[in-house]
N, CA, C and O atoms as a MOPAC input file, in Angstrom:
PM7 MOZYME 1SCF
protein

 N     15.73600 1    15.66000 1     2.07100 1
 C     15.30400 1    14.37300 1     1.56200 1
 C     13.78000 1    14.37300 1     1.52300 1
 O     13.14700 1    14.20400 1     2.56500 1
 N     13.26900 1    14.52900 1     0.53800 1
 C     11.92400 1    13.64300 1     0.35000 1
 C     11.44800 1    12.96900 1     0.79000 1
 O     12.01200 1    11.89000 1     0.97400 1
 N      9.83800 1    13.21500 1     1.32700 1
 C      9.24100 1    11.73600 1     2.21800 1
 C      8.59700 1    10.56200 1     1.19600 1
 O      7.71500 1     9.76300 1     1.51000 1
 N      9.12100 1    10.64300 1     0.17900 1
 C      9.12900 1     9.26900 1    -0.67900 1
 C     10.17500 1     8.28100 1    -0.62300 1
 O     10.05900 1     7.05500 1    -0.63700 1
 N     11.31500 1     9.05700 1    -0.55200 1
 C     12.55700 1     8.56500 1     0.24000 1
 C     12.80700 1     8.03600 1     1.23700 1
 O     13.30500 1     6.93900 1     1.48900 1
 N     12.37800 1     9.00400 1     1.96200 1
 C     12.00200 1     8.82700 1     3.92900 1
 C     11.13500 1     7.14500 1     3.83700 1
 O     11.67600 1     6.06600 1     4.07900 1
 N     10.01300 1     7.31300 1     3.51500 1
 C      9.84000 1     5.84300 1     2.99800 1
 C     10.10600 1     5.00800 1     2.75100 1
 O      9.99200 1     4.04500 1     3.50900 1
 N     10.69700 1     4.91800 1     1.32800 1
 C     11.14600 1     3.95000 1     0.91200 1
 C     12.76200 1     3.38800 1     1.63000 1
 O     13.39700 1     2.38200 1     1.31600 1
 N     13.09600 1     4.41500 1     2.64600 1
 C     14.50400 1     4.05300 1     3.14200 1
 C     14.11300 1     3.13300 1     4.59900 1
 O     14.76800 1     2.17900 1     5.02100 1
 N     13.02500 1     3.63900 1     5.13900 1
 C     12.47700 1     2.71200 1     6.47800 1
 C     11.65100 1     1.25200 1     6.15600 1
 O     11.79700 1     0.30100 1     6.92400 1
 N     10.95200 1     1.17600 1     5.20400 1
 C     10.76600 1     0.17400 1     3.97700 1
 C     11.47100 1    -0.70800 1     4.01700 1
 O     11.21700 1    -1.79200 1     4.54300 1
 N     12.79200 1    -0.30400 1     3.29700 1
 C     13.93900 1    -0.95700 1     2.76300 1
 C     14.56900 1    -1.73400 1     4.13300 1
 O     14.65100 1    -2.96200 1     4.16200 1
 N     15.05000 1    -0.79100 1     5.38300 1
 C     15.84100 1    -1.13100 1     6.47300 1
 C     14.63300 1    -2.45700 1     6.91000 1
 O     15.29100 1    -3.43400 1     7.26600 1
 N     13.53100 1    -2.67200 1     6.96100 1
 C     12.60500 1    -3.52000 1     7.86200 1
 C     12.21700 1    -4.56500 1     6.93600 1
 O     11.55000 1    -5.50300 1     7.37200 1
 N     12.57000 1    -4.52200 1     5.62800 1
 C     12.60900 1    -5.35000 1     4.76700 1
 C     14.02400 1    -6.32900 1     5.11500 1
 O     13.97400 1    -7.55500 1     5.01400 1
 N     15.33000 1    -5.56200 1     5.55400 1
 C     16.59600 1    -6.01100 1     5.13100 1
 C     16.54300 1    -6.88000 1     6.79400 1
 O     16.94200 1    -8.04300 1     6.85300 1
 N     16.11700 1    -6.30100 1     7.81500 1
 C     15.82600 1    -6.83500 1     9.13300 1
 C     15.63900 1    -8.46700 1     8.78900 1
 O     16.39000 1    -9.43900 1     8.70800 1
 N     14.28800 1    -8.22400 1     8.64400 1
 C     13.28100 1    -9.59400 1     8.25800 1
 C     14.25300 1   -10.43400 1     7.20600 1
 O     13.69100 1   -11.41000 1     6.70900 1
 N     15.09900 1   -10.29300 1     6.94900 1
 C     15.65700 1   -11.32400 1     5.71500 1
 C     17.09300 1   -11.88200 1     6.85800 1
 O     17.29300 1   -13.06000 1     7.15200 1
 N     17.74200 1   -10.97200 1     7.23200 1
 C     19.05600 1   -10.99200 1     8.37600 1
 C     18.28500 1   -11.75700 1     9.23700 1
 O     18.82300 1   -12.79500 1     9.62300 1
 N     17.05200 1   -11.49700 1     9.68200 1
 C     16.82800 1   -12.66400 1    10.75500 1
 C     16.88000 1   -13.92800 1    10.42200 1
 O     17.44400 1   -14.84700 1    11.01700 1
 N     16.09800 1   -13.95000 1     9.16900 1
 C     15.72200 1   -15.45800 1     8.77900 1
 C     17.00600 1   -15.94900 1     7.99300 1
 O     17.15800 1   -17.16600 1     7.89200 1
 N     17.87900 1   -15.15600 1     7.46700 1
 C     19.37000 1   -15.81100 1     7.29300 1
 C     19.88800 1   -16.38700 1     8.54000 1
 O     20.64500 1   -17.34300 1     8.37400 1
 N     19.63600 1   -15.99700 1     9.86200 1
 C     20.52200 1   -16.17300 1    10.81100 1
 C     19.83200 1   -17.27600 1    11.31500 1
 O     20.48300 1   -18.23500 1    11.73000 1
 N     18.24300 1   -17.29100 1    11.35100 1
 C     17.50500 1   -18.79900 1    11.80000 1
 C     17.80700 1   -19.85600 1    10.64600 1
 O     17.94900 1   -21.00300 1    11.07100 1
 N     17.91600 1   -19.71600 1     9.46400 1
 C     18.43000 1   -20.81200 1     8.97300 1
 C     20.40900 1   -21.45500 1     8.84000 1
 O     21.07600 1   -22.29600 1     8.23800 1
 N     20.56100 1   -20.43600 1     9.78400 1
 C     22.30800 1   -20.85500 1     9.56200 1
 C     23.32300 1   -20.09500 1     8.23200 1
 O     24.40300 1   -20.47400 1     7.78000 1
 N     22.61500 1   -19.10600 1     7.92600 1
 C     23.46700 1   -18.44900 1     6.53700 1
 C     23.49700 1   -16.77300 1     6.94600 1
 O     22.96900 1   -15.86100 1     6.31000 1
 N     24.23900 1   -16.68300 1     8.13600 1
 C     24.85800 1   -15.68300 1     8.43800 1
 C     25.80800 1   -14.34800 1     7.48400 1
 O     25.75800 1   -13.12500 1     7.35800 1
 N     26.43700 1   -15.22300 1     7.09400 1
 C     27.26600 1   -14.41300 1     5.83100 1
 C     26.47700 1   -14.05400 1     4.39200 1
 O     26.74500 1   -13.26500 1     3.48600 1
 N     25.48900 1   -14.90900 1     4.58500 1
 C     24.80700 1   -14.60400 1     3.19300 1
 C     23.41000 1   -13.35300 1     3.58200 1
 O     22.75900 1   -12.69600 1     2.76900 1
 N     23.30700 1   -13.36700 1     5.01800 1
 C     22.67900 1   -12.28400 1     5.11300 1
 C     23.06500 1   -10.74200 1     5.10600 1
 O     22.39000 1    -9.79300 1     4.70900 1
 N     24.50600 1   -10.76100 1     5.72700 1
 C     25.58500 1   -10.28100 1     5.63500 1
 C     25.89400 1    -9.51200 1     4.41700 1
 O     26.13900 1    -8.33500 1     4.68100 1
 N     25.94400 1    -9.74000 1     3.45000 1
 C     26.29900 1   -10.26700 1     1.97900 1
 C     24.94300 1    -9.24900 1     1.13800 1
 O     25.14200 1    -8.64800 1     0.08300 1
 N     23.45200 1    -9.25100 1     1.97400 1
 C     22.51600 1    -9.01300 1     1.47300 1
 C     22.20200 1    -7.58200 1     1.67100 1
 O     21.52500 1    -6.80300 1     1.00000 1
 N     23.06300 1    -7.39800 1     3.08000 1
 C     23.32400 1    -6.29900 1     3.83600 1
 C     23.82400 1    -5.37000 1     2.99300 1
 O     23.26200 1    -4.56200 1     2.25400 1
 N     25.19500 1    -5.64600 1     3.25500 1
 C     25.96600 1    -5.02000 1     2.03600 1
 C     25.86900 1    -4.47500 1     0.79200 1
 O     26.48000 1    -3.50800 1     0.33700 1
 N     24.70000 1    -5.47200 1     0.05600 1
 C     24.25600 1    -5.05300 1    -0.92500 1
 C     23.51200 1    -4.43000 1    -1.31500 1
 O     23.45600 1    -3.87800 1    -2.41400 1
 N     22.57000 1    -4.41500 1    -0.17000 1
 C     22.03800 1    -3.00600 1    -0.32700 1
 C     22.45200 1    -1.61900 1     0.16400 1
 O     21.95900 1    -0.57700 1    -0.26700 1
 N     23.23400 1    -1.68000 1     0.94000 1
 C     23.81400 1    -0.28300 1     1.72900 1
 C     24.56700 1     0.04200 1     0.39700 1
 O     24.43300 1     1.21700 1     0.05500 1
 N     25.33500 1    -0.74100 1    -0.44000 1
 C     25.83900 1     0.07800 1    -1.29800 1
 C     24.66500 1     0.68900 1    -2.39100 1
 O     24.65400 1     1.85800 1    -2.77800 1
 N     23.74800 1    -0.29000 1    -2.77200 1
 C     22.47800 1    -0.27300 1    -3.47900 1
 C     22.03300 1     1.70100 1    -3.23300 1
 O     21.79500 1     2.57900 1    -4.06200 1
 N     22.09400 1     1.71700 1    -1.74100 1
 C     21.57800 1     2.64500 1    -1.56300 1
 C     22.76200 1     4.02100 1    -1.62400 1
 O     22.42800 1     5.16300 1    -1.94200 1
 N     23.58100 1     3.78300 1    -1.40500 1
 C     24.75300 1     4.84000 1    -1.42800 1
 C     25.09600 1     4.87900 1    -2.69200 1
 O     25.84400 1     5.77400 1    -3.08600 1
 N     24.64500 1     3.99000 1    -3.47900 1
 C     25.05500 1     4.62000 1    -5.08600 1
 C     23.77300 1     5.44400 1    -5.26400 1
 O     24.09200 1     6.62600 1    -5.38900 1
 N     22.48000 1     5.27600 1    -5.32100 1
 C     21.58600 1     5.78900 1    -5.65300 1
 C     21.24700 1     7.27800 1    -4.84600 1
 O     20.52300 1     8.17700 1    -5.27300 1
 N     21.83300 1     7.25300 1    -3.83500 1
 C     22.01300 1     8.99900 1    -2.89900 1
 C     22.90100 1     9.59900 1    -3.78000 1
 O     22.82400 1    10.79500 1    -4.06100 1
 N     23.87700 1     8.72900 1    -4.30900 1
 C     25.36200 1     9.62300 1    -4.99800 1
 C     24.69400 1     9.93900 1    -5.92700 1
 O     24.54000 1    11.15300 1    -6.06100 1
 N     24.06900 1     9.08900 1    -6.87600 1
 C     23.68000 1     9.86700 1    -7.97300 1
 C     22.77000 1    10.80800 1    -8.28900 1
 O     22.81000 1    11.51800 1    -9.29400 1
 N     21.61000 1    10.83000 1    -7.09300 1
 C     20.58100 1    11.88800 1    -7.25800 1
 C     21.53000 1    13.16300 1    -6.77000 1
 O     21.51600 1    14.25100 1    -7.34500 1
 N     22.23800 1    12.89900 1    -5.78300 1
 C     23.04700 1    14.51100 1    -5.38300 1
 C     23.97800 1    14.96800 1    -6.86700 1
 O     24.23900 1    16.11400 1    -7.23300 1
 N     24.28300 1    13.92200 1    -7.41000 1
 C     25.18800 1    14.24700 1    -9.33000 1
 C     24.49200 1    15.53000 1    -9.94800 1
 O     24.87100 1    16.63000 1   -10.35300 1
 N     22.76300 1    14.55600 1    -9.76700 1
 C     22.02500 1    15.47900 1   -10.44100 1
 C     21.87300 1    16.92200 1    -9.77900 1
 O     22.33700 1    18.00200 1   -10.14500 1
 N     21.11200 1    16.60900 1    -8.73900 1
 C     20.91700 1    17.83200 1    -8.09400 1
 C     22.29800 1    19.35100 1    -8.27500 1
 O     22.16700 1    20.55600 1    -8.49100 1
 N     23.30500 1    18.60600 1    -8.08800 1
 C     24.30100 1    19.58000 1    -8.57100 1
 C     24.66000 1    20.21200 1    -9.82100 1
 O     25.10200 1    21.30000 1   -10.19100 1
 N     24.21100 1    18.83500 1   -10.45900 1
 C     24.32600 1    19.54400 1   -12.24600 1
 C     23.28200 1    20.43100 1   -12.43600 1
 O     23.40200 1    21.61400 1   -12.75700 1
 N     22.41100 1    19.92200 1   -12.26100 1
 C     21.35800 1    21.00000 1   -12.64200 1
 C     20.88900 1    22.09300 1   -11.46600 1
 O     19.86300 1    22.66200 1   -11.84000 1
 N     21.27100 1    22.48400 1   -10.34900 1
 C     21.23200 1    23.93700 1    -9.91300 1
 C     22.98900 1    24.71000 1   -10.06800 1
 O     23.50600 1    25.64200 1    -9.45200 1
 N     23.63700 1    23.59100 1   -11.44800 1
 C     24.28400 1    24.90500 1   -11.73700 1
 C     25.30400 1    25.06000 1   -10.46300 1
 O     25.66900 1    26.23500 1   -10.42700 1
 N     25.83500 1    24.37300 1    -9.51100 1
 C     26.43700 1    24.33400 1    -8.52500 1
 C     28.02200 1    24.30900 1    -8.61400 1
 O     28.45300 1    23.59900 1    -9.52300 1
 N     29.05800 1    25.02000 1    -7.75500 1
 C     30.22200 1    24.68100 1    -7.78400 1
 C     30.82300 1    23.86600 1    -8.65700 1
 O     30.21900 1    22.79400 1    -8.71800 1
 N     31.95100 1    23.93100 1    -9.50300 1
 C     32.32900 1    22.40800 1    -9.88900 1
 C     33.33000 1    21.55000 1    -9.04600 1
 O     33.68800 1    20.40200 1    -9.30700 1
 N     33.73400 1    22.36800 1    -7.92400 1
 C     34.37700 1    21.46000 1    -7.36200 1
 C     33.15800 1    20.99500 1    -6.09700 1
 O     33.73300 1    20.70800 1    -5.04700 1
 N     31.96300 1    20.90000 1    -6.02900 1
 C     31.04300 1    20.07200 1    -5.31300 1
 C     30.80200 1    19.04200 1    -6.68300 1
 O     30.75800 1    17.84300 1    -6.40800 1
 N     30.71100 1    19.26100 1    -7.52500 1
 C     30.44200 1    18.25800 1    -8.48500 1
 C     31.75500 1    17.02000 1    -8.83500 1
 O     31.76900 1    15.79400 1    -8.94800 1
 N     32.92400 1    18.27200 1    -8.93700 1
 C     34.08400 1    17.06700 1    -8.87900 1
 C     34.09800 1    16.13900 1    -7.53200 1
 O     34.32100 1    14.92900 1    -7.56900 1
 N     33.85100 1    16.81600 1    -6.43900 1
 C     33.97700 1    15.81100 1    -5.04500 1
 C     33.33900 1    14.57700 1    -5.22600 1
 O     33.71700 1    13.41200 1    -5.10600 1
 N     32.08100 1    15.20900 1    -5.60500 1
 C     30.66800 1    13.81400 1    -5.75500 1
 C     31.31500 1    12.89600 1    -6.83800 1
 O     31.63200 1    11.75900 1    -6.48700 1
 N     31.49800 1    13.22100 1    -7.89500 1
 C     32.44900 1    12.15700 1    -8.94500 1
 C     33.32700 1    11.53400 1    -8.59500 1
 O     33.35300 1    10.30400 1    -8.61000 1
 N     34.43600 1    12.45100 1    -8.11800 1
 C     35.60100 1    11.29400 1    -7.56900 1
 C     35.19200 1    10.08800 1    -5.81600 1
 O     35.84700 1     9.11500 1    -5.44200 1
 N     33.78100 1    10.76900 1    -5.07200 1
 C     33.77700 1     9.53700 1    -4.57600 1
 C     33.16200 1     8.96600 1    -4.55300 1
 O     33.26300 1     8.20400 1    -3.59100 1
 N     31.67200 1     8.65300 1    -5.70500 1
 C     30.42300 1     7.77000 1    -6.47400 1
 C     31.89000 1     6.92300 1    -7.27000 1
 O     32.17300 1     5.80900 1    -6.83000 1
 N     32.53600 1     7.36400 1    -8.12800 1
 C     32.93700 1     6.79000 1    -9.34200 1
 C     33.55700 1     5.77800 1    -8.55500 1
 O     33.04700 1     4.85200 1    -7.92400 1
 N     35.19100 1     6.24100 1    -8.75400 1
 C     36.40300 1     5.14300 1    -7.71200 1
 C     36.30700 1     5.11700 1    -6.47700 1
 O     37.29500 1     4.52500 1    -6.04200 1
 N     35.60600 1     5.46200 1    -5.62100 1
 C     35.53200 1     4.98200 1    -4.35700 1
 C     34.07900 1     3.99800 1    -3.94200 1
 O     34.18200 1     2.99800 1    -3.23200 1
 N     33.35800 1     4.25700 1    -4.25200 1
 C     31.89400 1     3.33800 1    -4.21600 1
 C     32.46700 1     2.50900 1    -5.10000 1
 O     33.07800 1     1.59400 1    -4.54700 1
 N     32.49400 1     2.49300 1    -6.37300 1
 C     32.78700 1     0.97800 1    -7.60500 1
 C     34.13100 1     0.52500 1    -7.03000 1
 O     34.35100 1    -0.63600 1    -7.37700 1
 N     35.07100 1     1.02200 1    -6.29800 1
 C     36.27300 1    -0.17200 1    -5.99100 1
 C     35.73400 1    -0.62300 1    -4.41800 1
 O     36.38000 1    -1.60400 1    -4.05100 1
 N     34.77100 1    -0.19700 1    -3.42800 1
 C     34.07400 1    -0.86500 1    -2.58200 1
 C     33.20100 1    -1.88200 1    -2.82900 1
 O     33.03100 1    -2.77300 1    -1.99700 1
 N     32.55000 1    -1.85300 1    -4.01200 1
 C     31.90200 1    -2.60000 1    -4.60400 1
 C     32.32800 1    -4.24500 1    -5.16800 1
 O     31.69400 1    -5.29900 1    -5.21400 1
 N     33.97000 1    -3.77900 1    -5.62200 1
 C     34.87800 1    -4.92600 1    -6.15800 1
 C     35.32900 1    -5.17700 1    -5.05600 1
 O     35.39100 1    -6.40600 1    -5.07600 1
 N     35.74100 1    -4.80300 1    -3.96300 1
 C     36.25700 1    -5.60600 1    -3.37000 1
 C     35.27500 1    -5.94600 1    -2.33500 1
 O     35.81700 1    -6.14300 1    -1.24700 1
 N     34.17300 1    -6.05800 1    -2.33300 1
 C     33.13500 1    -6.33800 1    -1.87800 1
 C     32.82400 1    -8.13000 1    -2.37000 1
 O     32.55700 1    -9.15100 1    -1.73600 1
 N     33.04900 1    -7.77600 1    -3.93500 1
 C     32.62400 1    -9.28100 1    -4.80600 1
 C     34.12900 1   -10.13500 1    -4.74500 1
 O     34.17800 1   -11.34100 1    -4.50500 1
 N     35.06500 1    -9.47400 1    -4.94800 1
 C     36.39200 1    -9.93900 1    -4.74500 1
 C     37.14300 1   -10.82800 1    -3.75700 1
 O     37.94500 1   -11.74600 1    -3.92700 1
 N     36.55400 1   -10.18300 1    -2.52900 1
 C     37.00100 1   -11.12900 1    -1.27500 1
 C     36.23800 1   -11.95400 1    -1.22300 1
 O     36.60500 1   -12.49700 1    -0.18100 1
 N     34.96000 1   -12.80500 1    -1.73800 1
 C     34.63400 1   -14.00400 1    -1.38000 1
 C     34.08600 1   -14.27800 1     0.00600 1
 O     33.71800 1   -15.40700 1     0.33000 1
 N     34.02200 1   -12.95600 1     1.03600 1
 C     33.99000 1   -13.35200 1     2.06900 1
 C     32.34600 1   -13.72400 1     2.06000 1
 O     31.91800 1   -14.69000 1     2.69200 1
 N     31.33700 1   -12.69400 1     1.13600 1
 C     30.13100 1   -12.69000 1     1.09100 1
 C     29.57700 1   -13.81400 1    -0.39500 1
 O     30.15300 1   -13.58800 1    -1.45900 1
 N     28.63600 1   -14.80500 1    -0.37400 1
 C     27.96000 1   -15.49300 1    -1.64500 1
 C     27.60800 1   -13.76000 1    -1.90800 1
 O     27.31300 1   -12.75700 1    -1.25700 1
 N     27.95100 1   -14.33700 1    -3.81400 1
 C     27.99900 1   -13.50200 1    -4.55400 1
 C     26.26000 1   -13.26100 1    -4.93700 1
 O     25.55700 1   -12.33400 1    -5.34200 1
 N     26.11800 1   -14.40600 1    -4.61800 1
 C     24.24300 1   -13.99500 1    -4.85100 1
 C     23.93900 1   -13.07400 1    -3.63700 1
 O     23.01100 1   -12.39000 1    -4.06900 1
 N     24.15300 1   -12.71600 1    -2.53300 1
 C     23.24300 1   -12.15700 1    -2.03800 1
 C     24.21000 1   -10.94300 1    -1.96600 1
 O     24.00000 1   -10.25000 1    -0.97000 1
 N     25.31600 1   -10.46700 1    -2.84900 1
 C     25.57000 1    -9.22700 1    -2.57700 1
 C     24.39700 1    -8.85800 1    -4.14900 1
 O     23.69100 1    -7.85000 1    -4.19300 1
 N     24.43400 1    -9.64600 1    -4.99400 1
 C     23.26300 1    -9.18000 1    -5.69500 1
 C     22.26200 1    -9.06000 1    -5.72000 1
 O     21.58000 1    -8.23700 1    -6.33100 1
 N     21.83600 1   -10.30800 1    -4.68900 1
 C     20.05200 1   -10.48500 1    -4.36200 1
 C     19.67300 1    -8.76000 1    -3.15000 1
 O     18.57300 1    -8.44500 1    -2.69600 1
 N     21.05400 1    -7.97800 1    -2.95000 1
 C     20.81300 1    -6.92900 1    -2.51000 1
 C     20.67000 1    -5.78100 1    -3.10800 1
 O     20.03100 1    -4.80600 1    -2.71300 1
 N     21.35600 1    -5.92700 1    -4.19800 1
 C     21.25600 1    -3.92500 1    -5.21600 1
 C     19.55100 1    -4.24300 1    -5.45400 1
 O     19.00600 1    -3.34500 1    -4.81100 1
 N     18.89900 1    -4.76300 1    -5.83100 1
 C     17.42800 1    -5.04400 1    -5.65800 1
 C     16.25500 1    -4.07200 1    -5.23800 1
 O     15.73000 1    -3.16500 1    -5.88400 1
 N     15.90500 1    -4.71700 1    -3.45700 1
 C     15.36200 1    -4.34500 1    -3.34500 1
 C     14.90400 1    -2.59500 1    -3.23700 1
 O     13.96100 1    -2.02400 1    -3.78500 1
 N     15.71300 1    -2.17300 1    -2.53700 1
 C     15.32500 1    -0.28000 1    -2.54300 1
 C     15.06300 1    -0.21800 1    -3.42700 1
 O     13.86000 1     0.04300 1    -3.44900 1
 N     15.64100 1    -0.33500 1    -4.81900 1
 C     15.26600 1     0.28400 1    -6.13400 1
 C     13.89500 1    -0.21700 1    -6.09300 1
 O     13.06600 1     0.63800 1    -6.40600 1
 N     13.46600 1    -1.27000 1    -5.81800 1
 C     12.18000 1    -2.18600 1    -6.34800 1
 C     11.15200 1    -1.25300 1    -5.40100 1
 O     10.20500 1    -0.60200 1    -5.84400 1
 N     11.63300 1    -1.35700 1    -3.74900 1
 C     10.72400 1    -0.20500 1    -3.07800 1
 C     10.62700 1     1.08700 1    -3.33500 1
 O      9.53400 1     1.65200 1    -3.27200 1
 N     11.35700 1     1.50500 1    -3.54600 1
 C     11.37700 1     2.83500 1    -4.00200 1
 C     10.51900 1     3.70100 1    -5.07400 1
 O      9.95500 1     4.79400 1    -5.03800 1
 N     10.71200 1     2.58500 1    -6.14000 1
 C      9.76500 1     2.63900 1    -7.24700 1
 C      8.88800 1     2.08000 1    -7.13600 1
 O      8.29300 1     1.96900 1    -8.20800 1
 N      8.39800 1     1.58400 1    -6.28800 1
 C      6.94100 1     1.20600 1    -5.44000 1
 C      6.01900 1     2.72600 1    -5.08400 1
 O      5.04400 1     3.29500 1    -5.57500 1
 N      6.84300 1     2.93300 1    -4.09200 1
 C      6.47800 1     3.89000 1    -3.09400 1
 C      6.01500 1     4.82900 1    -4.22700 1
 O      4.81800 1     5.06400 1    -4.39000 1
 N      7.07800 1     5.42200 1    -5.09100 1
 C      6.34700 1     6.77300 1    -5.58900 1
 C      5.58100 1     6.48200 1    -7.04700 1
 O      5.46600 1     7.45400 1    -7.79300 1
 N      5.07100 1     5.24100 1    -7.47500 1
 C      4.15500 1     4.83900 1    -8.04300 1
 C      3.21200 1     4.62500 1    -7.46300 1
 O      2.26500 1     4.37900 1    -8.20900 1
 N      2.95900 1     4.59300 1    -6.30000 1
 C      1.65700 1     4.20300 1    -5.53500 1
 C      0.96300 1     5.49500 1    -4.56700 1
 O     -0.04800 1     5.39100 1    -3.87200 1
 N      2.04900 1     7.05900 1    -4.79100 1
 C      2.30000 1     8.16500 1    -4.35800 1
 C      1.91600 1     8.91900 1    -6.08200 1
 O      1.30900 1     9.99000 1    -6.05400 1
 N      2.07600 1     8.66200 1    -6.69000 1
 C      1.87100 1     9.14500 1    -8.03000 1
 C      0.02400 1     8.38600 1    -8.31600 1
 O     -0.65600 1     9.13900 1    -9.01200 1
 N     -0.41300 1     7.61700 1    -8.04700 1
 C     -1.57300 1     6.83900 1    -8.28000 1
 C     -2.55100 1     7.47200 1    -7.25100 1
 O     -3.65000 1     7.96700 1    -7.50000 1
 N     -1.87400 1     7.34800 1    -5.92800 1
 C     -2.59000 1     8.17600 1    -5.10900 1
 C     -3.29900 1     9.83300 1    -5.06900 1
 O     -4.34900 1    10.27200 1    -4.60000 1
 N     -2.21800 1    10.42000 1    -5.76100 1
 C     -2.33600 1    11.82600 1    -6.23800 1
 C     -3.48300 1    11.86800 1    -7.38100 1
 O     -4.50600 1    12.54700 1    -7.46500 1
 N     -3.05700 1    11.12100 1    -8.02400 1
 C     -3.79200 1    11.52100 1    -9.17500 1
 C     -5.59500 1    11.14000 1    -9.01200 1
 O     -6.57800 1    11.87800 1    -9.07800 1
 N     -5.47200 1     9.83400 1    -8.80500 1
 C     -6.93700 1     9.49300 1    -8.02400 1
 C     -7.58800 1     9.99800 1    -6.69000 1
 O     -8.65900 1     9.55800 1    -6.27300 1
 N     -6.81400 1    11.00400 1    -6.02900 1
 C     -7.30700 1    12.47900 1    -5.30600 1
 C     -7.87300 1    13.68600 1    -6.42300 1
 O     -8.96300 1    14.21600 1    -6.20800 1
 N     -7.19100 1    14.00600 1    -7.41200 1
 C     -7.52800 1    14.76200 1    -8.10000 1
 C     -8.56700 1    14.46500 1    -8.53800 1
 O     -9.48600 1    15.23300 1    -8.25400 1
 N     -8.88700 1    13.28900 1    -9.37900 1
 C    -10.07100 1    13.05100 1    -9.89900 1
 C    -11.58300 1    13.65900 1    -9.09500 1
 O    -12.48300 1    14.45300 1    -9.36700 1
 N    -11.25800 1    12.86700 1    -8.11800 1
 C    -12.36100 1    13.01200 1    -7.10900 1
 C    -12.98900 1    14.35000 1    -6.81400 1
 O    -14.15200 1    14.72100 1    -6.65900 1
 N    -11.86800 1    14.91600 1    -6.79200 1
 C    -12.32200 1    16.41900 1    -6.32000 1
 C    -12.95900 1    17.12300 1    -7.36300 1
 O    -13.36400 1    18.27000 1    -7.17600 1

């Protein structure tokens, strides 16, 4: 794993902290819950799919590639439905969760890409 990753994944967890707390000081437990969720899957789709790649393109086994398909595709997307399905979580904050990582993430290595480059200059 990449320390852009490494980043943006300790980022993400102290981001998701700070929101679970203040769900729980205002009384909306489940909706922090809910926010939780949404990003852990947020983030387990986005591991599944960089490993897709990584396999397609070094050309790898196809049955490491079939594994990764059959459990990104129907096993993450029917966790996902029955995630929105049971009602147990507001449907906003299983969405107000696929969000953030992506948003940090693409933070991090835009500001890792800006950084680089305005090192180069200098030198």
């Amino acid at each position: 794993m990449d320390q852009s990753l490494r980043t943006s994944l300790k980022l993400t967890a102290g981001f998701i902290v700070a929101v679970i707390i203040v769900s729980i000081a205002v009384g909306r437990f489940f909706w922090g819950a809910g926010f939780l969720f949404g990003n852990l899957w947020s983030i387990a789709n986005f591991l599944f799919t960089v490993s897709l790649f990584k396999i397609a393109a070094g050309k790898k086994s196809k049955a490491k590639l079939t594994a990764a398909l059959l459990v990104k595709f129907p096993l993450l997307y029917l966790i996902g439905f029955l995630l929105l399905a049971s009602k147990l979580f507001p449907t906003s904050s299983l969405l107000a969760g696929l969000a953030p990582f992506l948003i940090i993430t693409g933070t991090v290595k835009n500001v890792r890409i800006a950084s680089a480059s305005s090192s180069s200059r200098t030198s």
